[in-house]
N, C-alpha and C positions, 0 to 999 in steps of 0.2 A: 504494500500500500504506500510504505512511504517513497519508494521507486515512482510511482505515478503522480504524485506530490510534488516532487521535485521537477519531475518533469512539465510538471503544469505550469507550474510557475515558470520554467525556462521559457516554455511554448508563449505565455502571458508577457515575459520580459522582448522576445523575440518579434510578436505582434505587435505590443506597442511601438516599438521602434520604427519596426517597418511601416505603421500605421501611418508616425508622425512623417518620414519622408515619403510617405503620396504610393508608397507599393502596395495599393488594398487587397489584391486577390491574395498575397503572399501572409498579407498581416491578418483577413477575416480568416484564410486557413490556417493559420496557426492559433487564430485565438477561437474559431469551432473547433478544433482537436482538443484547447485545452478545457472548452469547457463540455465534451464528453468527458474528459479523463476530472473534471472538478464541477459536478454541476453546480453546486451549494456554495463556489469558491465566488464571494463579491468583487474581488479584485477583477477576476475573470469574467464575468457582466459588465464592470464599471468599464473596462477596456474594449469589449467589444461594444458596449455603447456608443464607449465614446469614437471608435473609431467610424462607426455607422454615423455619429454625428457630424462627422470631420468633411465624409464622405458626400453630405448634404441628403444623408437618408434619415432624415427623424422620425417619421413614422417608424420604421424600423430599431431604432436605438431607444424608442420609449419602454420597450419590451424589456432589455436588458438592463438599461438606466432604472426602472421599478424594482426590477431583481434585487442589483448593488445597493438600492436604498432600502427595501425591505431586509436583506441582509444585514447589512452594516449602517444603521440608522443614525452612527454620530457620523458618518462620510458627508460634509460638505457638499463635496465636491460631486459628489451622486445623487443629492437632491440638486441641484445648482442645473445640471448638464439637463436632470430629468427637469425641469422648468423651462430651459430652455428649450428642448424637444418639444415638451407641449406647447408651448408659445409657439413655435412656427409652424406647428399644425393646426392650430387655432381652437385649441384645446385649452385655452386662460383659464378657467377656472380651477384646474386640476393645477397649472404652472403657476398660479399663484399658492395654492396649498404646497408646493414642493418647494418654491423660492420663500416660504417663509419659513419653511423649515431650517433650508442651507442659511437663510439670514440668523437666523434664532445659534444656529452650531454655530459658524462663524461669524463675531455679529462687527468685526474689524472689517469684513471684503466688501469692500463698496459695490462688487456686480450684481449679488443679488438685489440689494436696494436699487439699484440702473433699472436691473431687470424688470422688477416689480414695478417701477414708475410706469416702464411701458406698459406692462401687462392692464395695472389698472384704469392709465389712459385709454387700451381699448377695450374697457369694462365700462367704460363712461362713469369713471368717477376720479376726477379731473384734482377734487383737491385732496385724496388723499395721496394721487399722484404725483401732485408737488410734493409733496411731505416728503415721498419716500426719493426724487432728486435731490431735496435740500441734505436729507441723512446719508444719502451715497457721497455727495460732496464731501460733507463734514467725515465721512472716514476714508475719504482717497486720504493717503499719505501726502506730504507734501512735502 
């Protein structure tokens, strides 16, 4: 067991990389191989999300972006990605319940606050939408 553990992770290390230099068929088959060999593994969701997300398939990456979050529910970074998936499928309602999640875990990143302003600009609710540009401001680093 722990042989295909290891291996999953290389296969996860291997994907991601290949994912971020633009080799998608190279990067999705290495990160569906890893997540046969790990299905339960969030890392192994959150990377094939995000590389579905990279690839401009969000419909697609919502699937495993919910996994990585339902998994590992302090992951940021896996509410964050699943927000934005749903925001550009035009699924707001859900990516606002996920971007306030990643805001709530990370409440330092200004993207989830960015994100949320849009989102609930196209909620039509305009001044809670400033709120959340004015608190993205205020935690960019500067």
């Amino acid at each position: 067991m722990r042989l295909h553990a290891d291996l999953a992770e290389a296969l996860v290390a291997r994907g991601a990389f290949l994912a971020r230099i633009k080799r998608h068929p190279e990067a999705e088959a290495d990160l569906q191989r890893a997540l046969r060999l790990a299905p339960k593994d969030a890392g192994v969701h959150f990377e094939l999300g995000f590389a579905l997300w990279r690839k401009g398939l969000a419909s697609e990456a919502v699937e495993h972006l919910r996994r990585a979050a339902e998994l590992a529910p302090e992951r940021a970074d896996a509410a964050y990605y699943l927000g934005e998936s749903l925001h550009q499928i035009g699924d707001d309602l859900n990516a606002f319940a996920a971007l306030e999640r990643s805001a709530a875990i990370d409440p330092g990143n200004p993207k989830p606050l960015q994100l949320l302003g849009r989102v609930l600009d196209r909620l039509g609710r305009p001044e809670e939408a400033r709120e959340m540009y004015r608190r993205a401001r205020e935690a960019t680093p500067r």
